[in-house]
N, C-alpha and C positions, 0 to 999 in steps of 0.2 A: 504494500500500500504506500502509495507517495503523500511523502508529506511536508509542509511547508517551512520553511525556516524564518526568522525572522530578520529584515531588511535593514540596513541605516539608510535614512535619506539618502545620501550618498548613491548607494544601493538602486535604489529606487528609479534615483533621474540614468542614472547608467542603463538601467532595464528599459525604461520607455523611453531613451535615448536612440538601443542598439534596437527600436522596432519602430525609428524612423521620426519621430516626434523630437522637436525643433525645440531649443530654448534658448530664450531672449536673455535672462537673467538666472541664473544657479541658484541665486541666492533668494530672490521672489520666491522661486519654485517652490524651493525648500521651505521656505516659512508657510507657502500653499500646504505641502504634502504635510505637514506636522500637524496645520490647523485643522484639515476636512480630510484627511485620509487618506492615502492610496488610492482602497479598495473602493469607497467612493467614490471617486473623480474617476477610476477606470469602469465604472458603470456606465459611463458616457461616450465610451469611445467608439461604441458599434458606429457611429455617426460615420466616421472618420477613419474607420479601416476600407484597407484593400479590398478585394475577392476573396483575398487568403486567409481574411479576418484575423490575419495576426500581425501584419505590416500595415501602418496609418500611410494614407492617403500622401504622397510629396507633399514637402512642404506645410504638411500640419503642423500650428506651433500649438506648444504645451495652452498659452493664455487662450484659445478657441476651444476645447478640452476645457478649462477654467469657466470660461463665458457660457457656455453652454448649463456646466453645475450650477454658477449662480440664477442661470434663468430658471432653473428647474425650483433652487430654492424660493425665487421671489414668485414663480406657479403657484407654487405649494401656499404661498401667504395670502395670497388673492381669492385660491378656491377654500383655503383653511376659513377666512373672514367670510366668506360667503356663506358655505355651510354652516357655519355657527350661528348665523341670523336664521335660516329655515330652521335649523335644530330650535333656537329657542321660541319660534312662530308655532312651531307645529307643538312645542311642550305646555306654551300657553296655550294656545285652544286647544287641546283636548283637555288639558286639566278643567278648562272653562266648560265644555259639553259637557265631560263625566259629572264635574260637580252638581250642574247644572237637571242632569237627567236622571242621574244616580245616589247623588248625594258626595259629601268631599272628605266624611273620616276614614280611618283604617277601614272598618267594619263592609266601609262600602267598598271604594277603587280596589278592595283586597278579596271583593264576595264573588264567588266564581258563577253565582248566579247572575252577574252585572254584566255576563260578556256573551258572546254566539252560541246559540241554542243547537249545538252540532255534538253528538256522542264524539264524533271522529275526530273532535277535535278538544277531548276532556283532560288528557294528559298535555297536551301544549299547555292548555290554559292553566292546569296546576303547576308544572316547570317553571312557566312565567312567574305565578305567583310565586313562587320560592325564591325565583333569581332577587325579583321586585323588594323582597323580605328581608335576602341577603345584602342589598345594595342599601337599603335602607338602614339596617341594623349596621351594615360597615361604615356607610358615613355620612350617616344621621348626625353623629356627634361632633363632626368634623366640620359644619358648617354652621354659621351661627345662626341664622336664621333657624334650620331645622331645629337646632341645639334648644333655639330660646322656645317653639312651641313645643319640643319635648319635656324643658322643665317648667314652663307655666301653665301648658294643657293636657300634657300626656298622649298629644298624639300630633300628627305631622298631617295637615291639610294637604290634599294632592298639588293645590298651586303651588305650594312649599317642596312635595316631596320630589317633583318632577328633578326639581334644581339636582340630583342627586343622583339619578336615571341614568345610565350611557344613553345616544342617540342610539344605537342598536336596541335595548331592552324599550324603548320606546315605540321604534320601529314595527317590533314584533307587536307590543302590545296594539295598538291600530291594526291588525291583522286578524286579532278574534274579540275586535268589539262586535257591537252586535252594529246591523245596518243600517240604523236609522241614525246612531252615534258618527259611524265613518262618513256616510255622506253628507251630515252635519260639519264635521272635519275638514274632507275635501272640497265641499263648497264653496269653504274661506280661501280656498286655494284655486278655485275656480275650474278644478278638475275633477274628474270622474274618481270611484274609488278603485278601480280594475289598475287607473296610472299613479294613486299614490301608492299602494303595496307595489306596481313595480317602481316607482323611483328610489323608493325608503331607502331598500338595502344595498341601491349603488349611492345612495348618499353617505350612507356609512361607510362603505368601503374608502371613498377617496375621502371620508373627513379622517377615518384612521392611518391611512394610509400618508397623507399630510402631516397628523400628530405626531407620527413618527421617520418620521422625515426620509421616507422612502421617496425610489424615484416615479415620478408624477409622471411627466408630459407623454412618455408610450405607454402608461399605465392601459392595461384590458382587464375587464371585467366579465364574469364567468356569464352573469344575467345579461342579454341581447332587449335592449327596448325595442317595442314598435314601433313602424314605420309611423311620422307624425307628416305633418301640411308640412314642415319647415325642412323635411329633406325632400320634398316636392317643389317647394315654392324655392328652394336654392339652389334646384338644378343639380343635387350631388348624384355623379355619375354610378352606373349601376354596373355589376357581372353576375352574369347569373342570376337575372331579376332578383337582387340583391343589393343595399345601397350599402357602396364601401368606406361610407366613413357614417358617424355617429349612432353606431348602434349598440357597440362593447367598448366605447373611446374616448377619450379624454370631452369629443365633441358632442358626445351622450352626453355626457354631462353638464355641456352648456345647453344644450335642447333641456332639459330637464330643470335647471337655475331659468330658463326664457319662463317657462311654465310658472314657477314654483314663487320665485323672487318677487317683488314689486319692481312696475317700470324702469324708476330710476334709479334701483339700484340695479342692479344688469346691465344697466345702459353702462352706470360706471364700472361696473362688472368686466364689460368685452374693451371699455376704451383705458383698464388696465391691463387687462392680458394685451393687447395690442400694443402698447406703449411701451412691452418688453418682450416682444417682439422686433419691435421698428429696432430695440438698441442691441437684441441679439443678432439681426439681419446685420448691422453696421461693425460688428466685433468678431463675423468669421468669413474667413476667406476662400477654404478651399472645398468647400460645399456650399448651397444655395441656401436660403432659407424654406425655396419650397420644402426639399429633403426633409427639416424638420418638418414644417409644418404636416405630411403626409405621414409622418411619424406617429404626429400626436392626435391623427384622424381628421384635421382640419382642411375644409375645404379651402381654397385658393380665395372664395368669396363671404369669408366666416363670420365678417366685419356686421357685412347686410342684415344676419338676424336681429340685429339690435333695430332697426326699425321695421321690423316686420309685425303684421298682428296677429 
C-alpha cells in the first residue's frame, strides 16, 4: 500500500514546479501553501491540466491556480449568505403555521399526531422527533434565548426552538407535515409543495457544503431538479432531450435562490457572483473563462435570469 510522506514547502513548489506550473514569486507561494494548503489549492487544478491530467497546461502560473481558490472561497460566501436568509424564512414560517395551526409548546411541534396521516410514514416521523429532542436537549442551553425560556417557562416555544434546528432537520420536518400546513408554507414562497421538498435538501447540501469550506463552483448534487420556464426561456442547450446545465449544478441552484429568495435580493445575488467572475475572467490567462463557467453548469447567458419572471 502507498503511502504519503510529509512535504516542506520547499517540497511542494518543486512538485508543482516539475508538472509545469510557473512561479512568479517562491516566497508568495510559500506563504500561499502554509496559509490554505496544498491539498486544497490542488483541488483546483483539473482546470488547468493537460490530456494527461498530470502536466498543467504551458505556461500556467501558480497565482491563476490561487485566483481560481479564492473565487471558489468568495462562491462559497455569496451562496453561504444567501442560504442562511431562506434557512431563516423558511424556520420563521413554519414555526408561525405550526404554532398557528397546532399550537407552539413541546407537547404540540413534538405530538406525532401534529404531522401526515400516513402509517408508511410513522417511523420517519418518530426518528424526526428524536433527532428534534436530541438537538434541542444538546443546545437548548447553549443559546440564550432558549436558555432564558427554559428557566422562566420550562419549555422552548417553536419560534425559539427552530433557532437550534440544523436547516436539514428542518428540511425533513416540512416533509411529513401534514398538507394543509406545507402549502400554507410554500405559498409564502410562492411555490408548489412537490418544489419545496425538492429544493430543501439541495439547499442543504450547498449550505453544508459552504460551512465547511469544501469546493463549491463544480459542486453536483445526487437530486436532478425539474425542468422549470427558466431553462426554456434561457435557451440552455439540450443532449438527449436533456438540459445540460442547471439540473444537478451549481446553476440549480441559482434556479432554485430565482424561486425561493425575494426580488432584490437575487438580483444582488447574480450581480455578486458576476462581479467575481468579471475579476476571475481578468486574473487567468491560459484558459477562458467560459471553461469555468461550463464547469460550474453556467450558461454563457446566466446574467439574464435576474430579470426574468
Amino acid at each position: 500500500m502507498k503511502t504519503k510522506t510529509f512535504k516542506t514547502l520547499e517540497e511542494q513548489i518543486d512538485i508543482l514546479a516539475s508538472k509545469g506550473l510557473v512561479f512568479d514569486d517562491i516566497e508568495i507561494a510559500k506563504s500561499i501553501l502554509l496559509r490554505e494548503n496544498y491539498f486544497f489549492l490542488s483541488g483546483y487544478r483539473h482546470l488547468f491540466l493537460n490530456n494527461d491530467h498530470k502536466t498543467y497546461i504551458e505556461n500556467t502560473n501558480f497565482r491563476e491556480l490561487y485566483a481560481m481558490f479564492s473565487f471558489d472561497r468568495q462562491l462559497r460566501n455569496i451562496i453561504f449568505k444567501n442560504i442562511l436568509i431562506v434557512e431563516n424564512n423558511l424556520k420563521s414560517i413554519l414555526a408561525y403555521v405550526m404554532s398557528k395551526n397546532h399550537g407552539f409548546k413541546e407537547n404540540n411541534y413534538l405530538n406525532p399526531h401534529n404531522f401526515v396521516k400516513d402509517s408508511k410514514r410513522t417511523r420517519q416521523i418518530n426518528d424526526l422527533i428524536k433527532k428534534m429532542k436530541r438537538q434541542i436537549s444538546v443546545n437548548g442551553k447553549q443559546h440564550s434565548a432558549t436558555a432564558h425560556y427554559l428557566i422562566n417557562y420550562g419549555y422552548i416555544p417553536l419560534w425559539v426552538v427552530v433557532k437550534v434546528l440544523s436547516f436539514g432537520i428542518v428540511g425533513e420536518l416540512y416533509t411529513i407535515l401534514q398538507y394543509q400546513d406545507q402549502k400554507e408554507i410554500a405559498d409564502c414562497f410562492n411555490i408548489d409543495i412537490y418544489s419545496m421538498i425538492e429544493f430543501l435538501p439541495i439547499l442543504a447540501n450547498y449550505r453544508n457544503l459552504c460551512a465547511h469550506e469544501d469546493i463549491c463552483y463544480n459542486n453536483r448534487t445526487q437530486k436532478v431538479i425539474e425542468d422549470t420556464k427558466y431553462h426554456k426561456l434561457l435557451y440552455i442547450p439540450k443532449v438527449n432531450d436533456d438540459y445540460i446545465y442547471g439540473k444537478n449544478d451549481l446553476f440549480a441552484l441559482v434556479i432554485i435562490l430565482k424561486y425561493i429568495l425575494k426580488e432584490d435580493d437575487f438580483t444582488l445575488f447574480i450581480n455578486e457572483i458576476n462581479y467575481e467572475i468579471e475579476r476571475l475572467s481578468g486574473k487567468i490567462e491560459v484558459i477562458k473563462i467560459d471553461k469555468v463557467l461550463h464547469e460550474m453548469g453556467f450558461p454563457n447567458n446566466y446574467k439574464e435570469i435576474a430579470r426574468l419572471d
